[in-house]
N, C-alpha and C positions, 0 to 999 in steps of 0.2 A: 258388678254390672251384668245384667241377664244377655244372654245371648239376640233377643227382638230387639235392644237398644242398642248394642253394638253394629247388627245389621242395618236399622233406621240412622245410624251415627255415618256409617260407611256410604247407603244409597243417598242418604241427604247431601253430603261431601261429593259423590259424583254426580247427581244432579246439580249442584249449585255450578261446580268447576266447568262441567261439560255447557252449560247454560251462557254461563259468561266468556267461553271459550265460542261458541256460535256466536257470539254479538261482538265479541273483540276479533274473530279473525280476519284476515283480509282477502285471503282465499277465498270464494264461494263454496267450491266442492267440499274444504273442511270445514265452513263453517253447516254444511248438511252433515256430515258426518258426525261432528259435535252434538248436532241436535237429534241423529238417532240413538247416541249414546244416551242423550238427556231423556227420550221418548222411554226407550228402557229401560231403565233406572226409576223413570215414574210409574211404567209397570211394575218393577218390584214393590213400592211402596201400596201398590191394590193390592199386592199379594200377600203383604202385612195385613189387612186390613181384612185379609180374606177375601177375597174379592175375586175370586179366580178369573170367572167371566169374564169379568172387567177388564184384567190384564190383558186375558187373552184378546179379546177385542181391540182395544187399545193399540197390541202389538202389532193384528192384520190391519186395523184400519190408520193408522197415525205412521205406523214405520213400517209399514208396505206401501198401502195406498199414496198417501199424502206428499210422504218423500220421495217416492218414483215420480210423482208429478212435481213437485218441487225441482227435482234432478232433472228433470227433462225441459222444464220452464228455464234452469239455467244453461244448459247446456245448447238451447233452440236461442238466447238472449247473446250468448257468445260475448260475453263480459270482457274486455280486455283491457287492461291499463292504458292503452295507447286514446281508447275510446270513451275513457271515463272522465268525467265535468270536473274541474276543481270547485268544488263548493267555495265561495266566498267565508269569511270570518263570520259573518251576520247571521249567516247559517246555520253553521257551529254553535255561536253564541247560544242561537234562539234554542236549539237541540239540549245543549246546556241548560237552561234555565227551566224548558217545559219537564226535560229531565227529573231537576231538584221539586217541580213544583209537583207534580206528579206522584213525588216521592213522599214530602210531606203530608199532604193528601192522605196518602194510604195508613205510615204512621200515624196521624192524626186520627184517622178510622179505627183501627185497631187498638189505639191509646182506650177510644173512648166505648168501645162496644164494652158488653155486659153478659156475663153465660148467663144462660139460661138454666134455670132455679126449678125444678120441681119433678115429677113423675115423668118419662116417658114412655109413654102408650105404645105398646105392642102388640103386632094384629095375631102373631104366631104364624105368621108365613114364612116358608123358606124361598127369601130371593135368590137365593144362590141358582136355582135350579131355574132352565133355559125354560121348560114351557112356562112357569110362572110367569118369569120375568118378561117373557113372551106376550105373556097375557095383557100384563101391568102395560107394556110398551107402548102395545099396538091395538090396544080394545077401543070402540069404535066412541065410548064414553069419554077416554081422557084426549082423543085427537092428537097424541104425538105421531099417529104416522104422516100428517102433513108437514111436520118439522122434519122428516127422513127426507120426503121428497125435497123439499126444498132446497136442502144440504146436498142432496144430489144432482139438484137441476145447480146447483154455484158454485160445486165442483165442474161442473162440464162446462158451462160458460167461463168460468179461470181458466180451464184448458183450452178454450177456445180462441180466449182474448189472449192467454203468450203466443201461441200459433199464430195470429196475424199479428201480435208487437215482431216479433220477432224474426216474421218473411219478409225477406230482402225484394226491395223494388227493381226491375230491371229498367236500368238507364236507357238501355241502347233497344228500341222498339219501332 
């Protein structure tokens, strides 16, 4: 067994574990914890891939950015047992079943996709390298820098809307 399969053996095991460790805990703060573990672990697999950029990115903007706002979206929401709805059964059930179907679905997808068969075309660019990919990004032909804005104009409205979920009414006025 070469050593990139052992590492991909390793990071797929702590992404899976840490992944289903966020969605099972009951904790809030560990289930953030969980999923920086999981954010990092999907950085190493870009770094399989080579992909250094990627990682790195990946690392400031998903397990800095996203999880500083997450942590603070919980911590401003002030989750408490005492405060928490007992969901009905019906609930559950329904969670249950969109669960399974959801899951089919995918199986189902992947049962029937098909690789693709033939030559792939190489322009001999190196993406690796920041002003390329620079280029590729943000050039005025392929319009993804209005997909940046946009991710940053719904990051800031999610910040904005826990910040008023989350501020306490005063009763006594």
């Amino acid at each position: 067994m070469s050593s990139v399969l052992l590492i991909f053996i390793i990071l797929s095991a702590v992404t899976l574990s840490s992944a289903f460790m966020t969605v099972f805990s009951r904790n809030p703060i560990h289930s953030a914890i969980y999923l920086v573990i999981c954010f990092f672990s999907i950085a190493g697999h870009y770094l399989l891939f080579n992909a250094q950029f990627l990682a790195f990115v990946h690392i400031i903007v998903y397990s800095g950015a996203i999880m500083i706002l997450m942590l603070f979206t919980l911590m401003l929401m002030n989750l408490n047992k005492e405060d928490e709805v007992h969901k009905p059964r019906i609930t559950r059930l329904g969670a249950v079943v969109s669960f399974f179907i959801t899951v089919s679905v995918l199986i189902t997808i992947f049962l029937q996709t098909k690789p693709i068969v033939g030559e792939y075309d190489t322009t001999g660019e190196d993406y690796q390298s920041i002003k390329v990919l620079g280029k590729v990004l943000l050039d005025h032909e392929n319009g993804f820098m209005v997909a940046f804005e946009f991710a940053s104009v719904l990051l800031l409205v999610a910040m904005i809307g826990a910040v008023l979920l989350s501020k306490k009414e005063n009763s006594a006025k």
